[in-house]
C-alpha positions as CSV (number, residue, x, y, z in Angstrom):
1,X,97.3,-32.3,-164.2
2,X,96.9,-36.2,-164.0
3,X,94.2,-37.7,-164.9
4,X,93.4,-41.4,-163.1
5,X,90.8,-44.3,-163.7
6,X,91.2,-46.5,-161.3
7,X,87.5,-48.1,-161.5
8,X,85.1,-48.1,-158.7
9,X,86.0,-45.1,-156.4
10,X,84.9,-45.5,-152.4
11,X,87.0,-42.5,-151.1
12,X,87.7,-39.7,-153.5
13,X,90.0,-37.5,-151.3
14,X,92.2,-40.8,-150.4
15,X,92.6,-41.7,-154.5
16,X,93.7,-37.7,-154.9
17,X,96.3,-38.0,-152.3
18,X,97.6,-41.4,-153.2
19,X,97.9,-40.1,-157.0
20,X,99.3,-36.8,-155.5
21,X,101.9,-38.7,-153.8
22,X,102.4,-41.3,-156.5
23,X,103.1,-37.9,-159.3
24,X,105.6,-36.3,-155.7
25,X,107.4,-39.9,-156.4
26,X,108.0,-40.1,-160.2
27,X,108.9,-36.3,-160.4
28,X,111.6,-37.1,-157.5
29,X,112.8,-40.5,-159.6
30,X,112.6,-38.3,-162.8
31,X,114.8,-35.3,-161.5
32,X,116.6,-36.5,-158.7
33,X,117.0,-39.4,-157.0
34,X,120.1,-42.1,-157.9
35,X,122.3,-43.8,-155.7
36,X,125.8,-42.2,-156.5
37,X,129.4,-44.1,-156.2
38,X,133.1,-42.8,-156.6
39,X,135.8,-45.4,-156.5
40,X,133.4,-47.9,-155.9
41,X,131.7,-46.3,-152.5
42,X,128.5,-45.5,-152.4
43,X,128.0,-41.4,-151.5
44,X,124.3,-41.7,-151.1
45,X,124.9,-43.4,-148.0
46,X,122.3,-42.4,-145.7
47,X,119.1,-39.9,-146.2
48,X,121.0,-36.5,-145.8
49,X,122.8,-36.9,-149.5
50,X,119.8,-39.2,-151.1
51,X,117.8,-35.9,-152.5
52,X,114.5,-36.3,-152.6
53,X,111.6,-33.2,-153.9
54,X,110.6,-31.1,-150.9
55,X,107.1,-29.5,-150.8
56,X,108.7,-26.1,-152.0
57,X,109.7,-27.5,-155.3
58,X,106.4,-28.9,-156.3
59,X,104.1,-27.4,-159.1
60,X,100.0,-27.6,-158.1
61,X,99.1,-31.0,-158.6
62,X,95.3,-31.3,-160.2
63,X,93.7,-35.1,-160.1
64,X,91.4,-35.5,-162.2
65,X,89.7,-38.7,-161.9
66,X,87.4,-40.8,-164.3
67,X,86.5,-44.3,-165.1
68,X,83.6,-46.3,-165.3
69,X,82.0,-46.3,-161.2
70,X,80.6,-49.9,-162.3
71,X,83.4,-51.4,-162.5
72,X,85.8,-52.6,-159.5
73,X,88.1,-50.5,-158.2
74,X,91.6,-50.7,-159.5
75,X,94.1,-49.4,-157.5
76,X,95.3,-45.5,-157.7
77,X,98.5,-46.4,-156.3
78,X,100.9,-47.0,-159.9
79,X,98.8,-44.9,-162.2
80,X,100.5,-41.4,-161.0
81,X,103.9,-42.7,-160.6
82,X,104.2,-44.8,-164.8
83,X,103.9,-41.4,-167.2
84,X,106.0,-39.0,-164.9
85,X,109.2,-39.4,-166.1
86,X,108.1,-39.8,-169.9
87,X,106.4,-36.7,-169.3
88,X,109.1,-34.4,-168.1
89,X,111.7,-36.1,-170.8
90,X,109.5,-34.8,-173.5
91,X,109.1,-31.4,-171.6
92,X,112.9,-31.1,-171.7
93,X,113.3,-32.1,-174.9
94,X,110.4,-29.3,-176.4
95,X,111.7,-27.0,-174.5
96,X,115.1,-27.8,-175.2
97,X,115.6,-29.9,-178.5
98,X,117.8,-32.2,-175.8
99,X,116.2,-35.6,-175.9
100,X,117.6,-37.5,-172.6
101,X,117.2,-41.2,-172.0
102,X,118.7,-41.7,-168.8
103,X,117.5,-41.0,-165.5
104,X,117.5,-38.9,-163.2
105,X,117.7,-35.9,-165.2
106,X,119.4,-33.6,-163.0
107,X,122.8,-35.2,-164.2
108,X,122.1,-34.0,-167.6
109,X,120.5,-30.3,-167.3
């Protein structure tokens, strides 16, 4: 579940899928994604090796939004992307007792 207040909302459906997308993002930056080099050459060279999450590896993502609807709207492009990885760090580490400071976390599970 994330929660977004992002002021004044015109278009409800298009804040839930930009926050949607925004959460698909940080959960890919969190787990996955790095540029990786050996010797000095990049490996991630093209979009075939630069993993990314697919729609098969995705929990249910429930928006929730809230905020004041007198005030003007604020973007809901950042606010799903910012917590993600903190998120998922502190999942790990309760789950695990592992605390990890270093993205993306795949390198370290």
């Amino acid at each position: 579940m994330v929660a977004a207040d992002c002021g004044l909302i015109v278009n409800p459906t298009g804040v839930e899928n930009q926050v949607e997308g925004a959460v698909v993002m940080g959960i890919g930056t969190t787990l996955y994604e790095s540029h990786e080099f050996k010797a000095g050459r990049l490996l991630t060279s093209s979009f075939a090796r630069y993993r990314v999450p697919r729609i098969v590896n995705m929990p249910r993502i429930e928006v929730v939004l809230t905020g004041d609807q007198t005030q003007p709207s604020t973007g809901a492009g950042e606010v799903g992307i910012v917590p993600v990885a903190a998120a998922v760090a502190n999942a790990v580490f309760d789950l695990t007792g592992k605390r990890i400071r270093e993205l993306p976390l795949q390198h370290h599970l």
